[in-house]
NUFI-401649 format. One line per 4 residues: number of its first residue (from 1); their letters; for each residue x, y, z of N, C-alpha, C. Coordinates in Angstrom, 3 decimals. Atoms other than C-alpha are relative to their C-alpha. Example, Ala and Ser with C-alpha at 12.3 -4.5 7.8 and 13.67 -1.06 7.14 Angstrom:
BEGIN
1 = as = 0.890:-1.190:0.000:12.300:-4.500:7.800:0.900:1.200:0.000 | -0.820:-1.190:-0.060:13.670:-1.060:7.140:-0.770:1.090:0.730 $
END
This chain:
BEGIN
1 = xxxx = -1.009:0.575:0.870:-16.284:-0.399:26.230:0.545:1.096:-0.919 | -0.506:-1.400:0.917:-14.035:2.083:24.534:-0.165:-0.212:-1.396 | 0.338:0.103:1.698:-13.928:2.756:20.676:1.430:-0.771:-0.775 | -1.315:-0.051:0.610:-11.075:1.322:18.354:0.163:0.920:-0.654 $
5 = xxxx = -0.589:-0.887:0.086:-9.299:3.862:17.308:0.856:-0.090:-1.309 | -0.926:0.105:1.000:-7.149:4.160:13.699:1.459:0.303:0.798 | -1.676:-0.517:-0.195:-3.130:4.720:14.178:0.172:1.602:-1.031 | 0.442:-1.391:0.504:-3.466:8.809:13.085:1.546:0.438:-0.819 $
9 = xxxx = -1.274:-0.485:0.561:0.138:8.797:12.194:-0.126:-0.784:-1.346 | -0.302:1.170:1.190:-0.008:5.641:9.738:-1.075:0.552:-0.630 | 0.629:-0.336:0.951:-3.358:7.320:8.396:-0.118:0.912:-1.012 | -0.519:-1.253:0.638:-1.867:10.616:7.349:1.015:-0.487:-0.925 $
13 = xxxx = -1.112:0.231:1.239:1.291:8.657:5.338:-0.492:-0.780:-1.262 | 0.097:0.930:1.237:-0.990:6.157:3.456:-1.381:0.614:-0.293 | 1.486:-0.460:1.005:-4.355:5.966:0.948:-0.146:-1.796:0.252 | 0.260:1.218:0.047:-6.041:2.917:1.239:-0.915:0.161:-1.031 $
17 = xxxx = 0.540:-0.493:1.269:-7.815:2.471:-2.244:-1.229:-1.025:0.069 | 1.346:0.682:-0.824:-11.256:1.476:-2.423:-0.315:-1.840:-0.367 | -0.042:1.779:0.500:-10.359:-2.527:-3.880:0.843:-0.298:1.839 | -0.998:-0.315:-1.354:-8.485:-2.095:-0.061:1.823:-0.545:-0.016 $
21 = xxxx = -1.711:-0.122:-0.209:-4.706:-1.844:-1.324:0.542:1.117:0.992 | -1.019:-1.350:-0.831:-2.347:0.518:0.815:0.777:0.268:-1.380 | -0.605:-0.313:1.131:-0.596:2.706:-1.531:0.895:1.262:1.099 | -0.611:-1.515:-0.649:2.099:5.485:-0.273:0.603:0.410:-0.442 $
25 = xxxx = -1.572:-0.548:0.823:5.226:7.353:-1.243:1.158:-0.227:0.480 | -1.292:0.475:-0.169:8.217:6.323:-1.430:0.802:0.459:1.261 | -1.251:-0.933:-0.708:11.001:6.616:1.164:0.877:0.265:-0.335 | -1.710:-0.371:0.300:14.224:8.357:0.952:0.018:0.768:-1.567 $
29 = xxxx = 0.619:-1.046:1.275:12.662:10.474:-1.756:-0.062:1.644:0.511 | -0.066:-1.407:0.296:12.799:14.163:-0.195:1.074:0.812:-0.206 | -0.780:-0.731:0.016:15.903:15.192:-0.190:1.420:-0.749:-0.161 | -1.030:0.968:-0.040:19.962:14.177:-0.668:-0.577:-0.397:-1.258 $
33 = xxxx = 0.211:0.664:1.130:18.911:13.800:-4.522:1.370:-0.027:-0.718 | -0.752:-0.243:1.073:22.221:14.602:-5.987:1.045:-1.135:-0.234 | -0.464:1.055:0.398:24.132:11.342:-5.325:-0.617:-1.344:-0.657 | 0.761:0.750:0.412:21.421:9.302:-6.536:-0.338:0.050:-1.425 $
37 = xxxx = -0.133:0.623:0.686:21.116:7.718:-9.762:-1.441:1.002:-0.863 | 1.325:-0.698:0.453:18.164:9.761:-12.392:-0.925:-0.912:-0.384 | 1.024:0.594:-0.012:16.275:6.715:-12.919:-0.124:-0.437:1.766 | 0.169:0.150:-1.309:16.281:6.139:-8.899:-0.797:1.038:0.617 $
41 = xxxx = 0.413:-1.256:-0.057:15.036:9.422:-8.684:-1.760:0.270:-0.629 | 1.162:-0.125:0.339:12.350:8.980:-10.939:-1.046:-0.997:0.579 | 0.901:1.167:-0.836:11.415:5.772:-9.375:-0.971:0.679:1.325 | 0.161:-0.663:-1.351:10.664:7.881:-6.201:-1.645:0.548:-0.417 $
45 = xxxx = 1.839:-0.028:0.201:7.274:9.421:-8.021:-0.608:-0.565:-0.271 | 0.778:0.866:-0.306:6.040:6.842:-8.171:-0.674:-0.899:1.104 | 0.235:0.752:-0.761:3.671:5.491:-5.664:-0.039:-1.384:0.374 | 0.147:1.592:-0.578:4.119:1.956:-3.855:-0.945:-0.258:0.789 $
49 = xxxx = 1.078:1.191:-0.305:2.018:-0.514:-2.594:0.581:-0.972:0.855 | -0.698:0.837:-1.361:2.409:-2.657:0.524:0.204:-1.480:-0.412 | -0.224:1.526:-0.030:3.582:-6.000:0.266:-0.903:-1.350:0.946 | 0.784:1.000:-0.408:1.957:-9.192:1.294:0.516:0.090:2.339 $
53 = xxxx = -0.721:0.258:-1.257:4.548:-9.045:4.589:-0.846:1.160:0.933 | 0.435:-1.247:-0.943:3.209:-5.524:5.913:-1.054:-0.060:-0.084 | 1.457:-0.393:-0.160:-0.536:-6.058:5.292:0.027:-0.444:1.645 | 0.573:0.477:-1.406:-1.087:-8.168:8.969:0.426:1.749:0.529 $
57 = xxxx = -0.997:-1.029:-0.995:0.927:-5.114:10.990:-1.269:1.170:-0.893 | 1.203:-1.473:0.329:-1.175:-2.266:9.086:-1.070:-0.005:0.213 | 1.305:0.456:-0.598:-4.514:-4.061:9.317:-0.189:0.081:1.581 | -0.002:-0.507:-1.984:-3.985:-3.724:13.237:0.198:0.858:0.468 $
61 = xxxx = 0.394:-1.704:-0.072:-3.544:-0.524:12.961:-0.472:0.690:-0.050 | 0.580:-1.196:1.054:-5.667:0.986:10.614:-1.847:-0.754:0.818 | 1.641:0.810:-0.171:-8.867:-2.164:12.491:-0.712:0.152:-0.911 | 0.403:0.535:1.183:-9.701:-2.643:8.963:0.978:-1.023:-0.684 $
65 = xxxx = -1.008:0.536:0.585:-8.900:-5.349:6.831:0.174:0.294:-1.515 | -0.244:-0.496:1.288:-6.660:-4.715:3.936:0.269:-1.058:-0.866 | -0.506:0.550:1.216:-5.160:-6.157:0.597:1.453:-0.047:-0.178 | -1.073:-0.443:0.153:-1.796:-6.170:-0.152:-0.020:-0.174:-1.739 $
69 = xxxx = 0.044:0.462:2.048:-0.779:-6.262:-4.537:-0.318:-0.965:-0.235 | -0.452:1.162:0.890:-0.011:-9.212:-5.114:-1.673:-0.791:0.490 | 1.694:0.897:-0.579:-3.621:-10.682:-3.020:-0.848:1.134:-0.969 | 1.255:-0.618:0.754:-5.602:-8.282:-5.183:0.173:-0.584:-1.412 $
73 = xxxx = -0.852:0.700:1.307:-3.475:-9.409:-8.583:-0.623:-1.295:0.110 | 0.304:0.815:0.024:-4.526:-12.589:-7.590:-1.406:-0.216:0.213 | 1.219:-0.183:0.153:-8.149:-12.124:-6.617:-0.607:0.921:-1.672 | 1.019:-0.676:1.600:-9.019:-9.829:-10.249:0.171:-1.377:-0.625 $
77 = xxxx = -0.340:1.183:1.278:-7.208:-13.390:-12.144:-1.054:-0.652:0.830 | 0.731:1.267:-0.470:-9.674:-15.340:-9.945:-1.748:0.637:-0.937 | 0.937:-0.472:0.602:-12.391:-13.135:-11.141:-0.178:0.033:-1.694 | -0.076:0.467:1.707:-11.429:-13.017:-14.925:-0.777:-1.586:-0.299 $
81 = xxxx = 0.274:1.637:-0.227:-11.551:-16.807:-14.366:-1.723:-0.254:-0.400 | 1.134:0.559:-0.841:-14.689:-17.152:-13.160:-1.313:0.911:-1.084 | 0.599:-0.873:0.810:-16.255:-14.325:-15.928:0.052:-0.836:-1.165 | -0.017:0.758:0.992:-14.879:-16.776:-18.667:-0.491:-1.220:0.074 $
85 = x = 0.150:1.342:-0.445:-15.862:-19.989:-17.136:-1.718:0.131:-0.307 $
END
């Protein structure tokens, strides 16, 4: 039975962080800065975070399962919760 295997391309563009968000860098951030806007620009260093839509599709990639923001955002408030309760 063979091994699963990661997607080597998708593992080199992202960080998966150890609560298991995906985090990466922006697109349309290296170059072609000069018609673009200086807060658009700055937006760009800043790293993003996968959305709820792209976790399934990466998780089948990466044969781990991940998080997306907004499911971790919502798992720490479940935890607060549950610390005050």
């Amino acid at each position: 039975m063979p091994k699963n295997k990661s997607h080597k391309g998708l593992a080199k563009r992202i960080k998966v962080t150890k609560s298991g968000k995906i985090r990466f860098g922006r697109p349309h951030s290296r170059h072609l800065k000069s018609n673009k806007s200086g807060v658009q620009v700055q937006s760009y260093r800043k790293k993003g975070h996968a959305r709820s839509g792209d976790i399934r599709a990466l998780s089948k990639l990466l044969f781990r399962p991940l998080l997306s923001q907004e499911q971790s955002e919502l798992r720490e408030a479940q935890r607060e919760i549950a610390v005050t309760a």
